[in-house]
N, C-alpha and C positions, 0 to 999 in steps of 0.2 A: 487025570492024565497030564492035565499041565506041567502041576509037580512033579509027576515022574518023568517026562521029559528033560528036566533041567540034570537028571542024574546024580552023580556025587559031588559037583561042583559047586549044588546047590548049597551045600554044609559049609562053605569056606569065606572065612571072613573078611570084611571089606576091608584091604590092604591098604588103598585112600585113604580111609575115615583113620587108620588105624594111625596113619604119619599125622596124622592132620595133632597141632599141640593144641593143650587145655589154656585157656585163658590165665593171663598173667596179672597181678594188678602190684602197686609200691604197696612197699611196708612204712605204716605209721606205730613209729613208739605208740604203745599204751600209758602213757606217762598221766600220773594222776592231777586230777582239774578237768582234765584233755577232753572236750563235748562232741559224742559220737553217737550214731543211730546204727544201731543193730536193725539191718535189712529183715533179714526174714520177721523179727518178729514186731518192726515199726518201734521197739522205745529206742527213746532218748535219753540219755543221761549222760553223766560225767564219770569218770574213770574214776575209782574209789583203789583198787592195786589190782595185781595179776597173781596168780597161783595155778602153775602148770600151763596147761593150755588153757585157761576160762580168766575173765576179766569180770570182775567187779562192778557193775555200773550204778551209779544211785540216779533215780528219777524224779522228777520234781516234786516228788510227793514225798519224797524223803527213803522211800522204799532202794533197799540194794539188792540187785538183780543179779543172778548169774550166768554170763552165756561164753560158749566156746568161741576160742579164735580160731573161726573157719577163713580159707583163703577166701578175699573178696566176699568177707562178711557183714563188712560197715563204710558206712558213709561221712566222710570227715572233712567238714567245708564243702560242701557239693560235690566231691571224688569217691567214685567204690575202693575205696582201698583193703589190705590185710592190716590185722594190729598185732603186733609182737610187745613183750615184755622191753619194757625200759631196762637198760644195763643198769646192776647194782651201780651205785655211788663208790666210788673208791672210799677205804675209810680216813676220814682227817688223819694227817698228824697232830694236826693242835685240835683240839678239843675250842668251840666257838658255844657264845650264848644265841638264844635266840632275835636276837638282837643282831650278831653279828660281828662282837667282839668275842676278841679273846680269853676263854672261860679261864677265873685263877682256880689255885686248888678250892678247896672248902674250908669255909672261914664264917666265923660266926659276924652275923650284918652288924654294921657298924652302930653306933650310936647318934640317932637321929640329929641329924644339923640341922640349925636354926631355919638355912633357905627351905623351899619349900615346890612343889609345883602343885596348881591347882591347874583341874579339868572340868567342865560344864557337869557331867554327871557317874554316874555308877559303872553303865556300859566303857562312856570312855575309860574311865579308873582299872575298870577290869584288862582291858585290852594295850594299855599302858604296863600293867605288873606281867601281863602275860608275855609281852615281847621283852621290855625292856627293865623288868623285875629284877634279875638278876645283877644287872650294872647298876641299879639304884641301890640295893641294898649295898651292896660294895662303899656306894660314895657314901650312904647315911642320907639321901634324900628322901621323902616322903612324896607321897602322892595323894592327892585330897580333895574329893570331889565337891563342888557349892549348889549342885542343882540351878543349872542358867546362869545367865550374866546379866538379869536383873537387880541382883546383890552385888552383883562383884565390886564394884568401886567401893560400897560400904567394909566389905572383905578384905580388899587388899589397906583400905584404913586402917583396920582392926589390926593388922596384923605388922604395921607399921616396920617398911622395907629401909634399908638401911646398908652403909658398908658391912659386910659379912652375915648378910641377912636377905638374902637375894627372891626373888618370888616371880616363877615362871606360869603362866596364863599360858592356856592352852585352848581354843574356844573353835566350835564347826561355823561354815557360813561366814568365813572372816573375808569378804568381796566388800568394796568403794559400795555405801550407802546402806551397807545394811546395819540394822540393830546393832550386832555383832561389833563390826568395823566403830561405829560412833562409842559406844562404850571403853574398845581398845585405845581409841583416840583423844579422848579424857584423861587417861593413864600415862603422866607425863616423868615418871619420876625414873631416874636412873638405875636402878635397881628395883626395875620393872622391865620383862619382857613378856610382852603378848605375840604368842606366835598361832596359826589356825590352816583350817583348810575353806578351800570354798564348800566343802560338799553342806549338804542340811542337817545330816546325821551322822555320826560316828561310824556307821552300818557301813556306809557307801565308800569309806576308805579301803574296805576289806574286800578280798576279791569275790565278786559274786557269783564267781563258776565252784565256790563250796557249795552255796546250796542251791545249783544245779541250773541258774543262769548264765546265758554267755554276756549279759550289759546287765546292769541296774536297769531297770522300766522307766518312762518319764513318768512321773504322777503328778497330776491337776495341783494348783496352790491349794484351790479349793480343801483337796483332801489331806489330811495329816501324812507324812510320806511315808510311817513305819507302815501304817496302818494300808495303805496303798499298795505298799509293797506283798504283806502279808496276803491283801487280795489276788496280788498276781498268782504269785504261789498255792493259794488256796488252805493256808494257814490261820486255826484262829485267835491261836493266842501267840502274840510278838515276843514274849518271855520265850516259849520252847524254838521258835525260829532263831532270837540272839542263842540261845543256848549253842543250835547247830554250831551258828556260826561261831561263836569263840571256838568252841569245840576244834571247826577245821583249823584254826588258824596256826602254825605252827613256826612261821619266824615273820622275819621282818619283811620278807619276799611275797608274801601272801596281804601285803599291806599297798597301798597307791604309795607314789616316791613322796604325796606332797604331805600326807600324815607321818613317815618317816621321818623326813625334812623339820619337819616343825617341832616334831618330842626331840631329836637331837639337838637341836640347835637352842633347846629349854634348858637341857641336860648339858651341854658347855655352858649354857650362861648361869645357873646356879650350883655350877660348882667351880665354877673360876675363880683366879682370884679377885 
């Protein structure tokens, strides 16, 4: 009886509810690195690209996820926000290396000049030809890893520096007191420069939101720091983790300013006059 009482008006919809508008939230680029939590389903990851409506997210497991860009579907710095595709890049007019110079046409690499740069190890070596590979080849310099700087002063002996014979040291942990520093500090000769960063490893120049951190972790002296890091992540061999990471690295932007800094400033001193 209640219900028929209310008659046909009972059918008609709530005109209220109907004005009343849907919740609004900003748009954040989905620009890749970018570390964002997909609400409904709780992961985390970093933006790997966009395709359509759905974004790419890799998780700290290395796993890439696919979920739609729903309005206020993600959390980015503490804010529900929507995520929209990053605008294409306009395309260059000049054609750039990864480095950041101006790429020339194609030309076969020069003929190895006597200077030289050496780096502590393999990883650095790697991550050296990868950014700035193609501007060395260009000048004829080489890159040439010594395994530590326990050797190096015997090394740079060997190799006896000289006018037109120039030899750029590259070395991590280069801070007032350490191993590092004392070794550079022995190297007096003018056609020697040693340039470095503070970090411990080669790893921690590269930006650590590729594999899917927003900071490098701090880890104990106690512990080795690859080896530290790789526990973060839950990773257990340190080979396929560097692998990632060379992987993301794709210019000199994806590097800290103080390891750009310091291969440049190697790369003007042995190839100057």
């Amino acid at each position: 009886m209640a219900n028929r009482d209310r008659g046909i008006l009972s059918g008609l919809p709530d005109l209220e509810a109907a004005r009343r508008t849907r919740p609004t939230y900003p748009t954040v680029e989905a620009r890749p690195g970018r570390i964002v939590e997909h609400r409904a389903s709780g992961l985390v990851g970093f933006v790997v690209r966009t395709k359509g409506n759905v974004v790419i997210l890799r998780d700290r497991r290395g796993r890439e996820c696919p979920v739609r860009m729903l309005p206020g579907g993600f959390v980015v710095d503490g804010q529900t926000v929507s995520l929209a595709p990053a605008p294409a890049a306009p395309p260059d007019t000049v054609d750039v290396t990864a480095s950041g110079s101006i790429a020339t046409p194609p030309t076969p690499a020069r003929v190895a000049q006597a200077s030289r740069i050496l780096v502590e190890g393999l990883h650095d070596a790697a991550l050296v030809e990868k950014v700035w590979g193609d501007d060395l080849r260009v000048e004829g310099v080489v890159v040439e890893p010594v395994d530590g700087v326990d050797r190096l002063a015997e090394v740079v002996l060997d190799f006896r520096p000289g006018p037109g014979r120039r030899l750029g040291v590259l070395v991590d942990h280069l801070v007032e007191g350490s191993k590092e520093w004392r070794v550079a500090a022995a190297l007096s000769s003018s056609s020697v420069l040693v340039t470095g960063t503070p970090f411990v490893d080669v790893w921690e120049a590269i930006d650590p939101t590729l594999v899917g951190l927003p900071r490098w972790p701090s880890i104990p002296r106690s512990v080795p720091w690859k080896e530290g890091v790789c526990e973060v992540l839950g990773e257990r061999d340190p080979g396929a983790l560097w692998r990632r990471l060379l992987a993301g690295v794709r210019s000199y932007r994806d590097l800290d300013p103080a390891l750009v800094g310091a291969v440049e400033q190697l790369i003007d001193f042995v190839t100057g006059d």
